[in-house]
C-alpha positions as CSV (number, residue, x, y, z in Angstrom):
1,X,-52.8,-20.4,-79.9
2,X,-52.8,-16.8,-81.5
3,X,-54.0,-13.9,-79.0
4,X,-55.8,-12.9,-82.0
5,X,-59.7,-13.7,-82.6
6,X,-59.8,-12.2,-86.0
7,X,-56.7,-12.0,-88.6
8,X,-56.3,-11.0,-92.2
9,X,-53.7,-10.8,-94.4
10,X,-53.5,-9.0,-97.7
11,X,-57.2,-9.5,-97.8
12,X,-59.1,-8.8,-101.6
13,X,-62.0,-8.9,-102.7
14,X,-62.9,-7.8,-106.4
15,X,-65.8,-7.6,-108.8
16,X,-64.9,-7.9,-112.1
17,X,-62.5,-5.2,-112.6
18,X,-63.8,-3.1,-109.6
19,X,-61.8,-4.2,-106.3
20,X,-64.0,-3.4,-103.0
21,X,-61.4,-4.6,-100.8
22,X,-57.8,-4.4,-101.3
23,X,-54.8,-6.3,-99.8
24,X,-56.7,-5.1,-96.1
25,X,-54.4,-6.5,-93.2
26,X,-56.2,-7.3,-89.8
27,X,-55.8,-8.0,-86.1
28,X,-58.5,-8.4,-83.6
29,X,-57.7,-8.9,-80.0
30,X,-60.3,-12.0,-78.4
31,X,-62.7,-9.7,-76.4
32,X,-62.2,-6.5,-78.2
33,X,-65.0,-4.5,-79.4
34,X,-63.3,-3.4,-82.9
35,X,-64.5,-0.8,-85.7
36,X,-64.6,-0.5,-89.2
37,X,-65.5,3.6,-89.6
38,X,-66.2,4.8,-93.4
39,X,-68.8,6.2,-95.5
40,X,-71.1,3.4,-97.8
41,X,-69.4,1.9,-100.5
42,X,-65.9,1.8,-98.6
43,X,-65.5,-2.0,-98.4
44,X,-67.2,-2.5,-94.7
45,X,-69.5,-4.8,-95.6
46,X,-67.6,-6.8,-98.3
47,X,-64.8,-7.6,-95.6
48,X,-67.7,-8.8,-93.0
49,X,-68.6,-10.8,-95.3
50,X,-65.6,-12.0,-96.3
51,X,-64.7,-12.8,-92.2
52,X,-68.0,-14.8,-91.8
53,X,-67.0,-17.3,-95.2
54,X,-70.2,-15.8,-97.1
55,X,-68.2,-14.1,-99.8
56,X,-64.5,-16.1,-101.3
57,X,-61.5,-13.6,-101.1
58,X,-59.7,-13.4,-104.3
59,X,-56.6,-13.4,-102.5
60,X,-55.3,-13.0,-98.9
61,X,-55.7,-15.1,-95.3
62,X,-58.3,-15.2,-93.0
63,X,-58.3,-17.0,-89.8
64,X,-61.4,-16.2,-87.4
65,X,-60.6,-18.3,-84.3
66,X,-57.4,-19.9,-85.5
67,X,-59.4,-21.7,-87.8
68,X,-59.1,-20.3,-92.2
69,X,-62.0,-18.9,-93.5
70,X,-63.6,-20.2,-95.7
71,X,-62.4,-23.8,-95.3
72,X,-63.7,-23.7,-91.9
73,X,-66.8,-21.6,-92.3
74,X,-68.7,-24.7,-91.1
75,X,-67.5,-25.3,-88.3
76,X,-66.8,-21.6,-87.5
77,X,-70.9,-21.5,-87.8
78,X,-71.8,-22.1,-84.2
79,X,-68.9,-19.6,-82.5
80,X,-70.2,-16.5,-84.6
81,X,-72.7,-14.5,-84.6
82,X,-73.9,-12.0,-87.0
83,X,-76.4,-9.2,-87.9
84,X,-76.7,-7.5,-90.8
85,X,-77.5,-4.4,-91.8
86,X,-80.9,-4.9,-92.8
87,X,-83.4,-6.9,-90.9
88,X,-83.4,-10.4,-91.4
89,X,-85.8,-11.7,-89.2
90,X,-89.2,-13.1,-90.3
91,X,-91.5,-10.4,-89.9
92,X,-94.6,-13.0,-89.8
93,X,-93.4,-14.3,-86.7
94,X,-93.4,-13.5,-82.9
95,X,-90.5,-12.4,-80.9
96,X,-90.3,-16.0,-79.2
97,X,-90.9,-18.0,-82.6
98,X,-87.9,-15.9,-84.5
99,X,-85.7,-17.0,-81.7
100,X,-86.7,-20.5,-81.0
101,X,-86.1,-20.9,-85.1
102,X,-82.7,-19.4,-84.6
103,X,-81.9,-21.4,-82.0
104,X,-83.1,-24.4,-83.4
105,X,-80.4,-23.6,-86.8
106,X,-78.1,-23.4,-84.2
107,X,-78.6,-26.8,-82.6
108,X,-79.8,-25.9,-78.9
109,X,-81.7,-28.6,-77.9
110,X,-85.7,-28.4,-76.3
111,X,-84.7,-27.6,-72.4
112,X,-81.6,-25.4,-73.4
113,X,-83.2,-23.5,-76.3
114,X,-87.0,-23.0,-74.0
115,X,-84.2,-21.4,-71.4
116,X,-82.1,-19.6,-74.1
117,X,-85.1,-18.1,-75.4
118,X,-86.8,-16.9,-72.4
119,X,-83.3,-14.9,-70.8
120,X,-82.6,-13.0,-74.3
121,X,-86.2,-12.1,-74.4
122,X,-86.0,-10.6,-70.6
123,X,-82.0,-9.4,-71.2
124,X,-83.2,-7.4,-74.4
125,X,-85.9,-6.1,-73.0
126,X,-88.6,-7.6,-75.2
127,X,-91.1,-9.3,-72.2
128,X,-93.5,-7.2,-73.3
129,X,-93.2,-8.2,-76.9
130,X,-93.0,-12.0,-76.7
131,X,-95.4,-12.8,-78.7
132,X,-96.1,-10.0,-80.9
133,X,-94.9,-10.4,-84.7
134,X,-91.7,-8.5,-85.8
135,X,-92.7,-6.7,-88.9
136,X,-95.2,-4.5,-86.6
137,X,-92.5,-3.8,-83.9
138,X,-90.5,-0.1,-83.7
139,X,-86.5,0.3,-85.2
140,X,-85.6,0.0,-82.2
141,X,-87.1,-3.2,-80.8
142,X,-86.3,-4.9,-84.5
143,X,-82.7,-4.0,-83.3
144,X,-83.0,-5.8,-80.3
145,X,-84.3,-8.6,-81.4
146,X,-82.2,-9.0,-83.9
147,X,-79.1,-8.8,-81.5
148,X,-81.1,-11.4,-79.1
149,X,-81.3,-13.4,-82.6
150,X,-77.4,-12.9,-83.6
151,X,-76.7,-13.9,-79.4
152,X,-78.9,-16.8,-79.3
153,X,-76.0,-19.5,-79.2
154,X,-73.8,-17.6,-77.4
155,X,-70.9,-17.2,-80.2
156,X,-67.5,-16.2,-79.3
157,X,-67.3,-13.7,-82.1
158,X,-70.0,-11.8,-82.9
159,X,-70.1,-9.5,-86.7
160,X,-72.5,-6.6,-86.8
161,X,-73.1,-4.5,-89.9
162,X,-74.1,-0.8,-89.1
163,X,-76.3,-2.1,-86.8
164,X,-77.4,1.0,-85.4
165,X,-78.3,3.0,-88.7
166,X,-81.9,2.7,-88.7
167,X,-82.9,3.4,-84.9
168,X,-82.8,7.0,-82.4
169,X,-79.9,8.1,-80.4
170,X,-81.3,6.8,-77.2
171,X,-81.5,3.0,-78.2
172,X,-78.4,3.6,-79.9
173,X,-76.9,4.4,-76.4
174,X,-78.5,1.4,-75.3
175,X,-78.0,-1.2,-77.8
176,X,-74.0,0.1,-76.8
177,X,-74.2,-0.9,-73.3
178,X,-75.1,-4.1,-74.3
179,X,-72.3,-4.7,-76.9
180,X,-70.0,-3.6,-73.6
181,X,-71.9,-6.7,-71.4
182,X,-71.3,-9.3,-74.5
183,X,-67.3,-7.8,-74.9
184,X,-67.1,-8.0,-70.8
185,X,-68.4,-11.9,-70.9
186,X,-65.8,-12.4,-73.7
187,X,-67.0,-11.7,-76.8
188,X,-65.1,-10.3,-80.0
189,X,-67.1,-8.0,-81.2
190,X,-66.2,-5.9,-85.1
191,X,-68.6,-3.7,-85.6
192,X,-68.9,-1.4,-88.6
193,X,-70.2,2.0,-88.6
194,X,-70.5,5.3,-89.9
195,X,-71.7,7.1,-87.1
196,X,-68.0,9.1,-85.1
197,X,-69.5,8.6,-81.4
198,X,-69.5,4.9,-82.1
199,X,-66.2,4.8,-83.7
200,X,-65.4,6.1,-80.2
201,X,-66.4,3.8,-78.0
202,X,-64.6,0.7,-79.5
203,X,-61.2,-0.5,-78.3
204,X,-59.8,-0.6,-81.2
205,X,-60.4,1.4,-85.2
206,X,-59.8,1.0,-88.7
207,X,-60.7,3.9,-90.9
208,X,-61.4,2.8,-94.1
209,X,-62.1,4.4,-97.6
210,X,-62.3,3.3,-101.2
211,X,-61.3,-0.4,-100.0
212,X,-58.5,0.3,-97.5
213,X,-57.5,0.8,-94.6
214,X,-56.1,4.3,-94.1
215,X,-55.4,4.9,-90.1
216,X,-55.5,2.3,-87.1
217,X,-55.5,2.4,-83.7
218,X,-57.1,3.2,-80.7
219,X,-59.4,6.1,-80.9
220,X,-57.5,8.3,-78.4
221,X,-53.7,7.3,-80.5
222,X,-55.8,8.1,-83.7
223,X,-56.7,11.7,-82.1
224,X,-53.4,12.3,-80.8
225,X,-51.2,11.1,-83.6
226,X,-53.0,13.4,-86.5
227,X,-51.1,14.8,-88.7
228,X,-52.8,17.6,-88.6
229,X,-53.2,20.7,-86.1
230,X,-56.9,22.3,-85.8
231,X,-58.1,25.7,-85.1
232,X,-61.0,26.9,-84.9
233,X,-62.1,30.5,-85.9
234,X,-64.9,32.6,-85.0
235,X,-66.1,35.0,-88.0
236,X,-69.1,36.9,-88.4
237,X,-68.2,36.4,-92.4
238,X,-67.4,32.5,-92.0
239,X,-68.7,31.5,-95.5
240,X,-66.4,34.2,-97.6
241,X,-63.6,33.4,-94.5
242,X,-63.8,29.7,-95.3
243,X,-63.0,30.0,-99.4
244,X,-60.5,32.2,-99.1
245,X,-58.7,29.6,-96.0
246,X,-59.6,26.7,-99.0
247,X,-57.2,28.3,-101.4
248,X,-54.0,28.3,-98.8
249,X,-51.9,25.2,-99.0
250,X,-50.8,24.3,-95.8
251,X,-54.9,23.9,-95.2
252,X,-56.4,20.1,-95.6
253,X,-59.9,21.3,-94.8
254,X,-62.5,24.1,-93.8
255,X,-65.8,23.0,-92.4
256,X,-68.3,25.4,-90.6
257,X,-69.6,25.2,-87.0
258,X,-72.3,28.0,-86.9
259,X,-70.1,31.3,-86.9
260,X,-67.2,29.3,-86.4
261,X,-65.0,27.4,-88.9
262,X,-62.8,24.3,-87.8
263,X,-59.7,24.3,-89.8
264,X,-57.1,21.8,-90.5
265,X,-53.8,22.6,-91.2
266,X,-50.8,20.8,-91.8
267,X,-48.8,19.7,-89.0
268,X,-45.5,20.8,-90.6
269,X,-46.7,24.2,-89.8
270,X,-45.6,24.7,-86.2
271,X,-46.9,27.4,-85.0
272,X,-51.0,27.4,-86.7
273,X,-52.2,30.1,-85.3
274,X,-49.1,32.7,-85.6
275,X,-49.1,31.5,-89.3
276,X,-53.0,32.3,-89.6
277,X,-52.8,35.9,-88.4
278,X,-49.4,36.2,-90.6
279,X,-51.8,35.4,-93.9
280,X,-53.5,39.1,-94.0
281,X,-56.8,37.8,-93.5
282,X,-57.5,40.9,-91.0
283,X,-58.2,37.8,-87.6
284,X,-57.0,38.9,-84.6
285,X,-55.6,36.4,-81.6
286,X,-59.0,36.4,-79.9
287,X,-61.0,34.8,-82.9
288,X,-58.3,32.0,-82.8
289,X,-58.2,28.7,-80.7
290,X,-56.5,25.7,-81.3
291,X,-58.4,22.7,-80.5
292,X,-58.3,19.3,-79.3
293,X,-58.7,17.0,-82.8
294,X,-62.1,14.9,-82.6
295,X,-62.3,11.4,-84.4
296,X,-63.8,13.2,-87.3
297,X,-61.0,15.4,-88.0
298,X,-58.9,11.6,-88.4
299,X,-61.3,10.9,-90.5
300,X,-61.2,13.7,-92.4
301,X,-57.2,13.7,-92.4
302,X,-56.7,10.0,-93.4
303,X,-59.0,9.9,-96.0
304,X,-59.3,13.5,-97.6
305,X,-62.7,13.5,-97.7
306,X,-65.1,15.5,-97.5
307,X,-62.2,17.8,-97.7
308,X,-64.5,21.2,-98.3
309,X,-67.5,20.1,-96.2
């Protein structure tokens, strides 16, 4: 048996002559929470699609509990869960009759599924809602329904896309410390995402862009491999500072912080900040300070973009 609850290998996926996905490889440790981090239009949602059996690769392997997808997207049905980006739910139902319908899809029987149904509604915090109809309910009461919804049968690998993208910071945070409970029980959780304080919390991250997978890893190897070093300068001109940093080589990227600009600079220069004040840009030592690289800096690094943000 594979240690792995998710694998893909060489996985495509293309439209026409447009290819959303290409030749992605993939490992998922069983109870992992895993992330996919990248801007729209990068292939997230293509390869989720592609894990649960909904969309054919045009070429590659997936397994998803050492059974191939899609030949075993059937019986693959009641170990996964998944939530999409949008929600799904019925909005001319209540809380209770959403998730006694998807528990009925999913084959709990009367006792089990009358149980089922009453611990999501009090574990997501939705007694209060029970029989209210979803299309009048908040973001951030959709979102946990629709996570009670995706948990209703209890799947071994659950497949959430940018679930968080339409809700405040504060349920964010929560809706997080419940992902943490499902990866605790067991649960293998991928996760896609745009959002860089999310991208931090998973175990493991794929940084993705324009169909690929450009940097992997943990979020803390991602920070500390970078091939980058960063400094950041304080400048009461930042704005004039920062085009004439943009026209220097060795610099990946300039963004501004306020009166301070974060720079990138290559890591083959060794010493970034005696080569800053060597560049006659009339910066003394004390506007200098390297910094510690944050997961958008990777981001930034691995994919280029938004280089001049």
């Amino acid at each position: 048996m594979s240690e792995w609850a998710i694998e893909a290998k060489q996985l495509t996926r293309k439209f026409g002559d447009f290819t959303a996905v290409n030749q992605l490889d993939l490992n998922v440790a069983k109870g992992q929470i895993y992330g996919f981090l990248g801007p729209n239009g990068c292939g997230k949602s293509t390869t989720l699609r592609m894990l649960t059996g909904l969309l054919k690769p045009t070429q590659g392997q997936v397994t998803v509990l050492n059974l191939p997808i899609p030949e075993y997207a059937e019986q693959l049905r009641l170990k996964v869960g998944y939530m999409t980006q949008k929600f799904s739910l019925f909005d001319d139902l209540s809380v209770k009759e959403n998730l006694n319908f998807m528990g009925e899809i999913f084959g709990l029987k009367k006792q089990a599924l009358a149980q089922r149904v009453e611990h999501q509604i009090a574990e997501y915090g939705l007694t209060n809602r029970t029989h209210q109809r979803a299309g009048s309910m908040s973001g951030g009461e959709k979102q946990r329904l629709a996570l009670a919804a995706a948990t209703i049968h209890k799947p071994q690998v659950l497949l959430l896309d940018e679930p968080t993208s339409a809700v405040d910071p504060e349920n964010r945070r929560d809706f997080w410390e419940k992902l943490f409970d499902l990866s605790d029980a067991g649960a293998t959780i991928l996760v896609t995402t745009h959002y860089m304080d999310e991208a931090e919390r998973c175990h493991g991250l794929a940084i993705m862009d324009k169909g690929e997978i450009k940097a992997s890893g943990s979020p803390e190897t991602l920070m500390s491999s970078m091939n980058a070093n960063v400094i950041e300068i304080e400048s009461q001109n930042p704005r004039q500072l920062k085009q004439t940093l943009l026209a220097l080589e060795p610099i990946h990227s300039v963004a501004q912080l306020g009166v301070r600009l974060r720079v990138l600079i290559n890591k083959d220069i060794s010493q970034p900040i005696t080569w800053l004040l060597d560049q006659s840009l009339k910066l003394d030592e004390t506007q200098l300070q390297q910094v510690r690289p944050s997961l958008e800096d990777v981001f930034v690094s691995a994919t280029g973009s938004p280089s001049h943000a």
